[in-house]
C-alpha positions in Angstrom: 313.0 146.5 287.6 314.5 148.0 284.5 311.0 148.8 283.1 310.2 151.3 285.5 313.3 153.4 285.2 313.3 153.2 281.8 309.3 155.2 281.4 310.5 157.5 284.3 313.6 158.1 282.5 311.4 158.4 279.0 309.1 160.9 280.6 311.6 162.8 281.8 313.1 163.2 278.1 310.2 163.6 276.6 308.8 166.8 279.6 312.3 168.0 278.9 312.3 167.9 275.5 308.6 169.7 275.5 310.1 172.1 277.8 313.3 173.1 275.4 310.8 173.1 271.7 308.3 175.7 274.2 311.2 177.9 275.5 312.6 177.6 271.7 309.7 179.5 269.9 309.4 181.7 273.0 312.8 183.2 272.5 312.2 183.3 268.4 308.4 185.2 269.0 310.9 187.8 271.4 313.3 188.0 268.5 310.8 189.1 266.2 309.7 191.5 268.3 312.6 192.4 268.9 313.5 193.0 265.2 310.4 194.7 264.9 311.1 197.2 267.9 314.6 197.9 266.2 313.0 198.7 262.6 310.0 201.2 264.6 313.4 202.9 266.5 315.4 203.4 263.4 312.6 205.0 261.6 311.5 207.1 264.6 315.4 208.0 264.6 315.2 208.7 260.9 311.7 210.8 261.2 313.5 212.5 264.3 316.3 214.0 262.3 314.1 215.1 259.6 312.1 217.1 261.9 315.2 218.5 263.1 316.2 219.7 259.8 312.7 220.9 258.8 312.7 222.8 262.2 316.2 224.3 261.3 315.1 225.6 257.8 311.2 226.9 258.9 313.0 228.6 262.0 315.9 230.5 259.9 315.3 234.0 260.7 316.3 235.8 257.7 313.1 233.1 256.5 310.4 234.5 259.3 311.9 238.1 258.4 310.8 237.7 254.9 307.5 236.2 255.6 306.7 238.8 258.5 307.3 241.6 255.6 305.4 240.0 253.2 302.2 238.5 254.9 302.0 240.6 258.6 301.6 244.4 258.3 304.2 245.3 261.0 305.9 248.5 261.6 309.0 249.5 263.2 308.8 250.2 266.9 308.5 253.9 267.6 310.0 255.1 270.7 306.7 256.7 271.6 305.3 253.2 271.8 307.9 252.2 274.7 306.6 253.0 277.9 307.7 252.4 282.2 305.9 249.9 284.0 305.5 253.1 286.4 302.8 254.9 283.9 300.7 251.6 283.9 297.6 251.8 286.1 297.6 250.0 289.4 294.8 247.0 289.6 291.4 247.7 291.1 290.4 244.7 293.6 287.2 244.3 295.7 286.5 244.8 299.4 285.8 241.6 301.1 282.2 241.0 301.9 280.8 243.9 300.5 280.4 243.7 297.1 282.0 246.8 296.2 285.3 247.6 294.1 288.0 250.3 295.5 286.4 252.8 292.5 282.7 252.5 294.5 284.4 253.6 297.5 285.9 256.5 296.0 282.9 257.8 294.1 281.2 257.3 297.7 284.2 259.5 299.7 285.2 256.4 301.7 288.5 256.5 303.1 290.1 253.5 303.5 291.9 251.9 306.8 295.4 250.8 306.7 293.9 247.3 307.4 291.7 247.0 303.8 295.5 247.9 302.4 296.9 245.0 304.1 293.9 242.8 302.6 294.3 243.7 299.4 298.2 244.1 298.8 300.0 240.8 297.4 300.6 237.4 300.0 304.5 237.8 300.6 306.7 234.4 301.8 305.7 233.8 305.8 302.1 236.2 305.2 299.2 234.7 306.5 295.7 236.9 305.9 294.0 237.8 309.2 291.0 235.8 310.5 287.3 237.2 310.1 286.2 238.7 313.0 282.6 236.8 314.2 280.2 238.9 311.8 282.1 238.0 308.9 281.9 234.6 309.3 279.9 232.4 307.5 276.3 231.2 308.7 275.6 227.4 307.8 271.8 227.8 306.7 271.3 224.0 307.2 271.3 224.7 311.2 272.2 228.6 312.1 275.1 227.6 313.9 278.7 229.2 312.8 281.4 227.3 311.5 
């Protein structure tokens, strides 16, 4: 009766055993890794805080003064060159469907509808463009029927 318990309790030491040498190099590979991860953070630390002080020197300004004067042919601003956002000219965009710009239509002596200035001003917050009436829809070509 004793030789039974004994091999169950011998199997049991040895699984457990097993079990512990297994889960002993487990935790020693995550140490290492662990070491390793710690050394790639310190120099990434390190690298970091060099950058930082090369980014401090090469962004000096008195330093990008110098080397705008000595390698970029710049100028002092004249107040000539300052101008309103007023005196710029105002965008030219096309007509819808027709394949010609706002220009064409004033070469051609086309007056334009307060509807085409709706269409072409800037979508606002709560703006929703205005459907295409039935012969400005599109035609499938596959059947003829519309859309």
């Amino acid at each position: 009766m004793r030789w039974p318990i004994t091999v169950v309790v011998l199997s049991l030491v040895l699984a457990i055993s097993l079990s512990l040498y297994r889960l002993k190099s487990e935790v020693q590979r995550l140490e290492r890794r662990l070491a390793v991860a710690m050394v790639q953070l310190e120099d990434n630390r390190r690298d970091s805080r060099i950058l930082a002080a090369e980014w401090s020197f090469l962004s000096q300004p008195s330093r990008l003064q110098d080397l705008a004067g000595r390698y970029l042919a710049l100028r002092p601003l004249a107040p000539e060159q300052i101008g309103r956002l007023a005196s710029l000219p105002t965008k030219a965009s096309g007509r819808r469907g027709t394949g010609k710009t706002l220009d064409d239509d004033a070469r051609d002596g086309a007056v334009r509808s307060d509807d085409e200035d709706q269409l072409s001003a800037p979508p606002v917050p709560g703006w929703k463009p205005a459907k295409p009436s039935r012969a400005e829809r599109i035609v499938l070509a596959s059947s003829g029927r519309q859309p």
